[in-house]
C-alpha positions, 0 to 999 in steps of 0.5 A: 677763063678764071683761074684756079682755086687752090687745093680745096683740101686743107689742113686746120688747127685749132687752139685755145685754152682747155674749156674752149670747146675746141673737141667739141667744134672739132666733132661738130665739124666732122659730123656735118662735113664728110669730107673732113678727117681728124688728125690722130696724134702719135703718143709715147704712152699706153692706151687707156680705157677702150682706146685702140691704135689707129682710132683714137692715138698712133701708140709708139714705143719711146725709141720709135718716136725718138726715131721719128722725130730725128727724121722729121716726121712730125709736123709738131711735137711735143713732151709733156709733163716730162712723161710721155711724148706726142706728135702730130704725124706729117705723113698721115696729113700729107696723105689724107691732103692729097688724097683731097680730104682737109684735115682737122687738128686740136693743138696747143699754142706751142704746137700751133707756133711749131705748125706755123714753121713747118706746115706755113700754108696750114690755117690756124683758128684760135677758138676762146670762150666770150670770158675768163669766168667762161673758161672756169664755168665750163672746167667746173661744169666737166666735174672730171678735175680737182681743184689743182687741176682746174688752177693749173688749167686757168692759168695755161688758159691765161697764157694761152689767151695772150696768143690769140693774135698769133693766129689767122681767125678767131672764133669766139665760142658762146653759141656753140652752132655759131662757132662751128658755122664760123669754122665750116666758114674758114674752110669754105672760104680757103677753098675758094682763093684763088691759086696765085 
């Protein structure tokens, strides 16, 4: 008799820096495995546009995230800009985990440092484009920023680049097939060690 593979549900973060393709992978993964559950983030701020509590962000009022992040719900969190709060929820992947769904989740390297300490079985792949220029090619491409933008998000992409090591996988996105293969490649190769 062999032994047992471990839980085949999993919960996946991917980081890198902003021009990565991380929701771009993170969609093409979802499309092609039925199984596999976005992890919403909780936020302090309102909903814009179209968005709706539930689907797109878990809307909490500031004391109800402060109350939650005194209790430890959250699995990361963080406060950005100094305005509004975010946190990826420990509940909501515990449940979908159990329930046998692998979960996937788009975070910073702060954030993934912070999941690395409270969720250590968590697989962690750092997604980066082939080059620098790469990453400013495709900030450029968005045409959604200004240029103050697009200087503050290079240099977070420097800073973010220098911890790729920090991670368990490195996925290099040039081909976008390729990189989603390369990640569907990290989850199916997790559900297949074996239990120890």
């Amino acid at each position: 008799m062999y032994p047992a593979h471990g839980p085949a549900a999993r919960f996946l973060v991917i980081s890198g820096p902003s021009g990565a393709g991380k929701s771009t992978i993170i969609q093409g993964l979802c499309a092609r495995l039925p199984g596999l559950v976005r992890c919403l983030s909780c936020t302090t701020r309102a909903a814009r546009g179209q968005e709706r509590d539930g689907v797109d962000y878990f809307f909490l009022s500031a004391e109800e995230f402060a109350r939650r992040t005194a209790a430890g719900a959250f699995l990361e969190h963080a406060t950005v800009f100094g305005k509004h709060s975010y946190g990826t929820p420990r509940a909501f992947v515990e449940e979908q985990l159990a329930a046998g769904r692998s979960v996937i989740k788009d975070v910073d390297v702060q954030g993934g440092a912070q999941i690395r300490r409270s969720f250590p079985a968590a697989l962690q792949v750092f997604v980066a484009p082939s080059s620098r220029g790469e990453i400013e090619r495709r900030l450029r491409h968005r045409g959604t920023d200004s240029e103050e933008v697009i200087a503050r998000r290079l240099a977070e992409a420097d800073a973010e680049l220098a911890r790729w090591q920090d991670y368990d996988h490195l996925v290099i996105n040039d081909q976008l097939e390729q990189a989603i293969d390369d990640v569907a490649a990290i989850l199916r190769a997790a559900a297949l060690r074996i239990q120890r």
